[in-house]
N, C-alpha and C positions, 0 to 999 in steps of 0.2 A: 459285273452284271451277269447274273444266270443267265442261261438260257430262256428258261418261260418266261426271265423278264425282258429280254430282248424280246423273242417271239411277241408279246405285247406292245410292246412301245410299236413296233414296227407292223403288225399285223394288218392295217389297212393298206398300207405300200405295198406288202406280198400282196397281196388278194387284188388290188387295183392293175398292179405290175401286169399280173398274169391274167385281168382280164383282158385289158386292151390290146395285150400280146396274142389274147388266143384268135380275139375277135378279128385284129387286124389281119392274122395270117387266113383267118377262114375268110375272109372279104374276098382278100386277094385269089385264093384259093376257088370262089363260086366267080368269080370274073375268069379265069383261065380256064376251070373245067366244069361247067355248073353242068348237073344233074337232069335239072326237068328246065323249061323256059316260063317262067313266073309269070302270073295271068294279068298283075297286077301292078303300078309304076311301082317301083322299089322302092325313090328316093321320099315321098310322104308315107307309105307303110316303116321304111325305117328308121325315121322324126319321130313317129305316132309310137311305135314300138322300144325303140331306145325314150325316148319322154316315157315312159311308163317306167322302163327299169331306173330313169334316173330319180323319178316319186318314189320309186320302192325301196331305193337307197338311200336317202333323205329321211325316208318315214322308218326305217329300221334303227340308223344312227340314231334320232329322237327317242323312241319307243328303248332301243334295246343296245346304248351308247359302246359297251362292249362287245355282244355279240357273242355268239357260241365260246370262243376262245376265251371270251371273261367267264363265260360259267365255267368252262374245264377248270379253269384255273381258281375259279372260287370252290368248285368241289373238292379239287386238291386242297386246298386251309383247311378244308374242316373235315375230309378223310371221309368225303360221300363218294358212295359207289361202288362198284365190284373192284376195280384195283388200285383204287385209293385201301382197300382194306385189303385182299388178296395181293401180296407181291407178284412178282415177275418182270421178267424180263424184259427191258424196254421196248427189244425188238417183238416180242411176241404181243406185250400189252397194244402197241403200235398196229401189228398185222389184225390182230381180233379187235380193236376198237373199228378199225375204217371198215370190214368185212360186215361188223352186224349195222353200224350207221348206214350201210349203204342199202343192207336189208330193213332196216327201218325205214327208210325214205322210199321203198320197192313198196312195201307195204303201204304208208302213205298217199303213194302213188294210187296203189288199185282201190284204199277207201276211199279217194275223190271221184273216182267211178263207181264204188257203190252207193254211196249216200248221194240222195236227191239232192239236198242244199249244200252238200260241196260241190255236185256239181255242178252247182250254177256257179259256183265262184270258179271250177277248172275250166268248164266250159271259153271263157275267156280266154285260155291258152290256145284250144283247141279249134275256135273258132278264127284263126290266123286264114285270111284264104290264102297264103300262102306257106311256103315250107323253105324257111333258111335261119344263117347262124341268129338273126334275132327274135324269132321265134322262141328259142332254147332260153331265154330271158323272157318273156313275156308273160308274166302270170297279174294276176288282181293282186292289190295291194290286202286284203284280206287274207288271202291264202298265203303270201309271203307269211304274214304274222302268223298263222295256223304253223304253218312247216316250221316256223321258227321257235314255237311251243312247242312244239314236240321234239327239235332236235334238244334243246334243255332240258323236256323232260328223260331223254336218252341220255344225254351230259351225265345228269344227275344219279341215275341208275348206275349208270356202266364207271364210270369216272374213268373217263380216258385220257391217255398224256394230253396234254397242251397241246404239242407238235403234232399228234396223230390228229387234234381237231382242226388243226390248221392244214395239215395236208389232203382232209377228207373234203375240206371246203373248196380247197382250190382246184381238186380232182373232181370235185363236181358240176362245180362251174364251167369247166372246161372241155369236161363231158358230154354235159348239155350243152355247148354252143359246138361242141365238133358233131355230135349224134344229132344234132338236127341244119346243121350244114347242105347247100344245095351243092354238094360236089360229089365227082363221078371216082370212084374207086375201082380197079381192076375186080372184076369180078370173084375170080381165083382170090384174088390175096382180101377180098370183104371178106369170105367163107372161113380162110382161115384168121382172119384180124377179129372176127365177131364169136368166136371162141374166148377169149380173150377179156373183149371191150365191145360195148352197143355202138353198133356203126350205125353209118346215116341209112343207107337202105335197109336196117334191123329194123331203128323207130320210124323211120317214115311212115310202114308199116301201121303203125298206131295212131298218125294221122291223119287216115280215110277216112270220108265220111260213111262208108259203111261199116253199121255197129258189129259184126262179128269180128272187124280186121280192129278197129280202134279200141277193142276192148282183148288186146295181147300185146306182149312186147312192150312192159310196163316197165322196162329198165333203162335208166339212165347212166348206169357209171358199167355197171359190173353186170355181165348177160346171162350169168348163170343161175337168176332165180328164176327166171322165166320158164327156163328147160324145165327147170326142177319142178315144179309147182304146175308146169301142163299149160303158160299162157304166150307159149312162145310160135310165133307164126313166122314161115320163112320169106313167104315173097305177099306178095297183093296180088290177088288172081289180076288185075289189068294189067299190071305192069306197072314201074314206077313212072314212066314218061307219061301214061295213058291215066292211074289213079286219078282221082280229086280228092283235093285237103279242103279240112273244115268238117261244118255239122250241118246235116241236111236242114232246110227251110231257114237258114241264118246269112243272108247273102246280101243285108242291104251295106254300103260303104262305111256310112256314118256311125254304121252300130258295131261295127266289126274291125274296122281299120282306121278309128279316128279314136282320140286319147279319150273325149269324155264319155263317147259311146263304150268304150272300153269298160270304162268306170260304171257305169251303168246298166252293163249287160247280168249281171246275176241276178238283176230286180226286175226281169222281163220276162213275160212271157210266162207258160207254168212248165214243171216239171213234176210228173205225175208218178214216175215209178222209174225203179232202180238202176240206172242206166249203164250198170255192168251187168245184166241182165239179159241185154239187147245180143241177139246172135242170130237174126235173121237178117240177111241180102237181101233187099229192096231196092228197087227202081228210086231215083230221086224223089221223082213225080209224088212215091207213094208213101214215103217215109218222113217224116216231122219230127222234131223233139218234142215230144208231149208225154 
């Protein structure tokens, strides 16, 4: 047996291995040193929030039974994409496939802030009132599918090893449940660890509800396109203890922290203009998603 056909057979067991592995250790991790103190009970926000990632899981296997790794590996049969046709180096084809996947998912990232009708669907992520490792899972069953079309349509462009898509996935995964983590890191070693990799004080960052702070700091794996590109913010002028997470005028339980409300929050309410747009500080009182 090859390798990509190991890598296949076995590809749900890596990805599952390393979620419960990450998850477990960030639990334990916001019980010894959590960050902020959670406004909200924990144990029904993280039913309502893990039930949501275990829908999204369910409805991908269904929909999409391989998974990015079956595309890599169908583009390789038939010699689609940049180095299905360009040789090189495994190690290099490796380094530059997970470097622009992680740029395309950045990218990804900031058009669910500009477009009105994605945001309703990120909104869902965003409207967590709280901030911890389930969080970094919690999107609408809609936008799982969206991310999952375009990681395919990336597959299929770039044709990346096998291995580099399996290792982009589970560096992602992992990513997001550590960068949105309620745990307290040494000040000193965040500054220089967020050179590096988005820490949790990086993104928190991007989950205030004021729109100047939640529209930076769009990175989940790799922090250096933020720099690059001018949307990178260092601290939250309140302070991370003092911030609010969430979206102004979105605070009822049932629509924000309970599974079906979840489900139903993109069909609510209007959303009238571009909500990467938004770069004014307002008072609670005074700001609404409209």
């Amino acid at each position: 047996m090859g390798l990509n056909d190991w890598i296949m057979a076995h590809e749900l067991g890596i990805r599952l291995g390393f979620f419960f592995g990450v998850l477990g250790l960030m639990a334990f991790w916001e019980l010894a040193a959590p960050r902020r103190a959670l406004r909200v009970s924990k144990a029904p926000r993280w039913l309502n929030n893990l039930g949501l990632v275990f829908l999204n899981s369910v409805l991908l296997r269904l929909l999409f039974p391989a998974a990015a790794v079956g595309m890599a590996a169908f583009a390789a049969s038939q010699g689609w994409g940049l180095f299905n046709y360009a040789q090189a180096p495994l190690w290099l084809a490796m380094l530059v496939s997970i470097l622009l996947m992680d740029f395309v998912i950045w990218l990804q990232h900031v058009m669910v802030h500009a477009v009105p009708l994605l945001w309703r669907l990120h909104r869902v992520h965003h409207a967590d009132p709280d901030y911890d490792v389930t969080t970094g899972a919690r999107f609408h069953p809609l936008e799982i599918i969206l991310s999952m079309l375009i990681k395919f349509a990336t597959i299929l462009l770039l044709g990346p090893p096998v291995v580099a898509v399996v290792i982009f996935e589970v560096l992602l995964n992992a990513t997001a449940m550590f960068n949105h983590g309620n745990v307290r890191l040494p000040l000193g070693f965040d500054r220089v660890l967020r050179l590096l990799v988005v820490t949790p004080d990086m993104h928190r960052v991007h989950h205030s509800v004021e729109d100047d702070e939640a529209n930076s700091n769009f990175g989940f794996n790799l922090p250096w396109w933020d720099r690059l590109f001018g949307t990178y913010r260092e601290q939250p002028r309140l302070g991370h203890e003092s911030m609010l997470i969430g979206i102004h005028g979105y605070d009822d339980p049932q629509e924000i922290a309970r599974l079906p409300g979840m489900l139903m929050l993109p069909f609510h309410g209007p959303v009238t203009d571009y909500a990467i747009n938004r770069r004014r500080w307002a008072k609670p009182e005074d700001s609404t998603d409209e």
